[in-house]
GUGUNU-98497 format. One line per field, with one value per residue (C-alpha): residue in one letter; y, x, z. Coordinates in pm, whole numbers, plus 50000, padded with zeros to 5 digits. Each point is the difference from the previous one (the first is absolute). Last residue first. Layout:
# GUGUNU-98497
rest = (a, ...)
c2 = (Y, ...)
c1 = (X, ...)
c3 = (Z, ...)
//
This chain:
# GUGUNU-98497
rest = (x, x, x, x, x, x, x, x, x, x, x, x, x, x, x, x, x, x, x, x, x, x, x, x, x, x, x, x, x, x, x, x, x, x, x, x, x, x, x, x, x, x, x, x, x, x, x, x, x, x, x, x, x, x, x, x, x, x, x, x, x, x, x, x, x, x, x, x, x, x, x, x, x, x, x, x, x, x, x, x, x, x, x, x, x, x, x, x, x, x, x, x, x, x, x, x, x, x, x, x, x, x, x, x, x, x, x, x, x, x, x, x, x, x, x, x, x, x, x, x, x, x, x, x, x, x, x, x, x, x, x, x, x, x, x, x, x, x, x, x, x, x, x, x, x, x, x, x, x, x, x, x, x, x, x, x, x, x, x, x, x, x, x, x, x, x, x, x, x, x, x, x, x, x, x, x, x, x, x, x, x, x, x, x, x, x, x, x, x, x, x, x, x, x, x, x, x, x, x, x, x, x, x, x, x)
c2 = (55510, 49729, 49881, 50349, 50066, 49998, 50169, 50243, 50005, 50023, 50334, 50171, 49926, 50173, 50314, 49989, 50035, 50347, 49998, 50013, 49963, 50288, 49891, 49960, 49992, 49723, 49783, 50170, 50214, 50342, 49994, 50209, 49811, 49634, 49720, 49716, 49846, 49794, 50278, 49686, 50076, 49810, 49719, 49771, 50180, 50045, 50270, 50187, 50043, 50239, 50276, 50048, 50329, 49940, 50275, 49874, 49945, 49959, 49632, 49558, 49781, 49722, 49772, 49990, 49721, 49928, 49923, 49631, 49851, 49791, 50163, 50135, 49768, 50151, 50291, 50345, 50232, 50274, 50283, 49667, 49949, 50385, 50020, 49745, 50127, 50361, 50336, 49839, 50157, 50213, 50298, 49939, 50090, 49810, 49646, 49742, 49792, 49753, 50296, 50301, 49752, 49868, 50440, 50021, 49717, 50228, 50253, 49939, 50176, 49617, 49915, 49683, 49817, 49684, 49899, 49716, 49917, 49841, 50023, 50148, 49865, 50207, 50040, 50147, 49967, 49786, 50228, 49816, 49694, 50174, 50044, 49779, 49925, 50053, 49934, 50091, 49888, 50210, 49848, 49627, 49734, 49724, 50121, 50279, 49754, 49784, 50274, 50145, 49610, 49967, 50289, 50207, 50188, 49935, 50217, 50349, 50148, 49826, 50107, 49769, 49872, 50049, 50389, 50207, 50277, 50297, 50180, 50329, 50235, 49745, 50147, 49905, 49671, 49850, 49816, 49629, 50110, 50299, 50122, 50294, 50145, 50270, 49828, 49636, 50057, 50102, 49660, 49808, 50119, 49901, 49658, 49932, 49948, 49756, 50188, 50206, 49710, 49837, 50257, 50354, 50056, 50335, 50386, 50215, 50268)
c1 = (05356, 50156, 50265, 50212, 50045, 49640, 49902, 50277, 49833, 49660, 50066, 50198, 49698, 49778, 50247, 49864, 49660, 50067, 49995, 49784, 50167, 49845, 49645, 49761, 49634, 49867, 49710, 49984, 49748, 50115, 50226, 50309, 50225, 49867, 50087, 50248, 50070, 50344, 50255, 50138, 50005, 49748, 50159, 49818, 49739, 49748, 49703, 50205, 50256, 50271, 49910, 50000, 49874, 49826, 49909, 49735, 49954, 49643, 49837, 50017, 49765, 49973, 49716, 49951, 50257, 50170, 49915, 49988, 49867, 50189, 49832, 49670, 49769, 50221, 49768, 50037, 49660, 50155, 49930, 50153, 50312, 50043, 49925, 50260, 50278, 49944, 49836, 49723, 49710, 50131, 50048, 49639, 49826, 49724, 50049, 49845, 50263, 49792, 49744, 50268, 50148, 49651, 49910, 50371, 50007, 50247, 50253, 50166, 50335, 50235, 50187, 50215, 50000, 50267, 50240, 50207, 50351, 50253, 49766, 49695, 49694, 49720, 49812, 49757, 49919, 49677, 49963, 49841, 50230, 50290, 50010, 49858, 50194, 50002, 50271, 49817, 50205, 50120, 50338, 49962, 49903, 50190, 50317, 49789, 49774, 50303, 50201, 49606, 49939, 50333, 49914, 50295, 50244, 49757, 49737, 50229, 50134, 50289, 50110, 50293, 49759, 49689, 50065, 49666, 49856, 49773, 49787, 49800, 49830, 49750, 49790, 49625, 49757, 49687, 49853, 50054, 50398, 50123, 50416, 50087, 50352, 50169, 50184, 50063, 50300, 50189, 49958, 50052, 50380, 49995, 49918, 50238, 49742, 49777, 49692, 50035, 49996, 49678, 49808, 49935, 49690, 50009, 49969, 50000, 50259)
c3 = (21413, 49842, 49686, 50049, 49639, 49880, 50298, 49925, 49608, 50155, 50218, 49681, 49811, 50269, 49926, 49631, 50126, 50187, 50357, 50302, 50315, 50169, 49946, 49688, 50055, 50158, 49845, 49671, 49868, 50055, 49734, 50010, 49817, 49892, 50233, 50035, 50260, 49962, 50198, 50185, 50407, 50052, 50000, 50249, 50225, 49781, 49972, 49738, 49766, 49954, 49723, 49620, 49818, 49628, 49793, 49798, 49597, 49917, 50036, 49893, 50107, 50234, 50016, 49626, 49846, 50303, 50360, 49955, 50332, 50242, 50329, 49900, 50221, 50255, 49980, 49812, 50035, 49846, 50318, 50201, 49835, 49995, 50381, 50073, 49730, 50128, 49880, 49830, 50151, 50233, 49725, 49901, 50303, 49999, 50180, 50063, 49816, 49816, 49926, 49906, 49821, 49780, 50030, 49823, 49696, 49837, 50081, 50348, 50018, 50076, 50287, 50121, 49739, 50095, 49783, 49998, 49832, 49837, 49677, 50088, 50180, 50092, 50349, 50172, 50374, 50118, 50396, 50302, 50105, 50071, 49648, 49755, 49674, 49660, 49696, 49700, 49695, 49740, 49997, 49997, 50252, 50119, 50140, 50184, 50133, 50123, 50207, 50159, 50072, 50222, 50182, 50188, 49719, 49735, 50189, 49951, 50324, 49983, 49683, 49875, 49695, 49922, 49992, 50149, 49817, 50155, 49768, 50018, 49764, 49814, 49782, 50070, 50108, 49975, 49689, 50041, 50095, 49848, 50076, 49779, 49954, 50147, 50236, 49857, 49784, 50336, 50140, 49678, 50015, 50323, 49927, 49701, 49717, 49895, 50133, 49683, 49765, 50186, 49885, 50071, 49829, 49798, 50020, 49732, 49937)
//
C-alpha cells in the first residue's frame, strides 16, 4: 500500500489511539529524519505529569491550536523536545531509526554512530534541527507520513517523576532504536487502555 500524509484527521483522534498510529510511520522535517519507533503520550487532563496540569500557557495553547500542531519546548534549558497535539492528548517523539538527511544529523549532533543519533526526544530534536521557532506549527500535510505495519509493545514512562507508572510509551517490538528498551512492566497496548480508563475513572493520578 502507498504511503500518505497523515493529516489533520488522524491527529483528531483519542490520544493514545494516535500514539500507536505513530510507530511505524515517517516523521521528515526540512529533509532530515526516519521512522519513528518510540512515542510517549501525555493526557491533558488529570495527568500530572503532563504541562496542562502546572502551566497556565501549556492549558491555553492546547485550547487554541488544533491537532497537528507542534507543541515544543526547551528542556532544562539545553534540549527543544518534540511535540504533536492530539485530541485529549500530547505526544512527545521520543525515538525515531534515522533514514534521511543523516551526514546534516550526524553534523548537528556530532555524532556518528547512527543508533545514538536519534535515540531520544532531546537528541532527536536536535539531529532535526527543531527550535522553539517551531512551536505552533502545522505538522500535517507532509511532515508526518504514514509506514509498514509494526508490532507495537507499551511500557511505563520515563524521565518523570509524576505517573510513571502509566504503560503510555510506546515503542516498536524489538527495535534497537528507541531510547530504552522495554522493561518488566511492559505490556500489550490494549492493557495501556485499561491504565487510561482507571485514570479516566479515578479523576487524578
Amino acid at each position: 500500500m502507498p504511503d500518505f500524509n497523515l493529516n489533520r484527521e488522524f491527529f483528531d483522534r483519542p490520544f493514545l489511539d494516535v500514539a500507536r498510529s505513530l510507530i511505524g510511520c515517517t516523521l521528515c522535517w526540512q529533509g532530515c529524519g526516519g521512522r519513528i519507533v518510540e512515542v510517549e503520550a501525555y493526557a491533558v487532563e488529570g495527568d500530572a505529569a503532563c504541562h496542562t496540569a502546572t502551566r497556565r500557557s501549556s492549558r491555553l495553547f492546547y485550547q487554541e491550536n488544533p491537532p497537528g500542531t507542534a507543541y515544543v519546548y526547551l528542556n532544562y534549558g539545553i534540549h527543544w523536545m518534540l511535540n504533536v497535539l492530539a485530541r485529549e492528548g500530547i505526544l512527545l517523539i521520543r525515538a525515531l531509526e534515522p533514514q534521511f538527511g543523516i551526514p546534516i544529523m550526524q553534523a548537528r549532533r556530532r555524532q556518528e554512530n547512527l543508533r545514538a543519533l536519534c535515540s531520544g526526544p532531546g537528541k532527536l530534536g536536535q539531529a532535526l534541527g527543531f527550535t522553539g521557532m517551531d512551536h505552533g506549527k502545522d505538522l500535517t500535510g507532509g511532515v508526518f507520513r504514514s509506514g509498514g505495519a509494526a508490532e507495537i509493545v507499551a511500557d511505563r514512562r520515563i524521565g518523570i517523576t509524576k505517573a510513571a507508572e502509566l504503560p503510555w510509551r510506546f515503542m516498536e517490538a524489538g527495535s534497537p532504536w528507541v531510547s530504552v528498551p522495554p522493561g518488566p512492566f511492559a505490556v500489550r497496548p490494549g492493557n495501556a487502555d485499561s491504565a487510561s480508563e482507571a485514570t479516566s475513572r479515578s479523576g487524578q493520578r
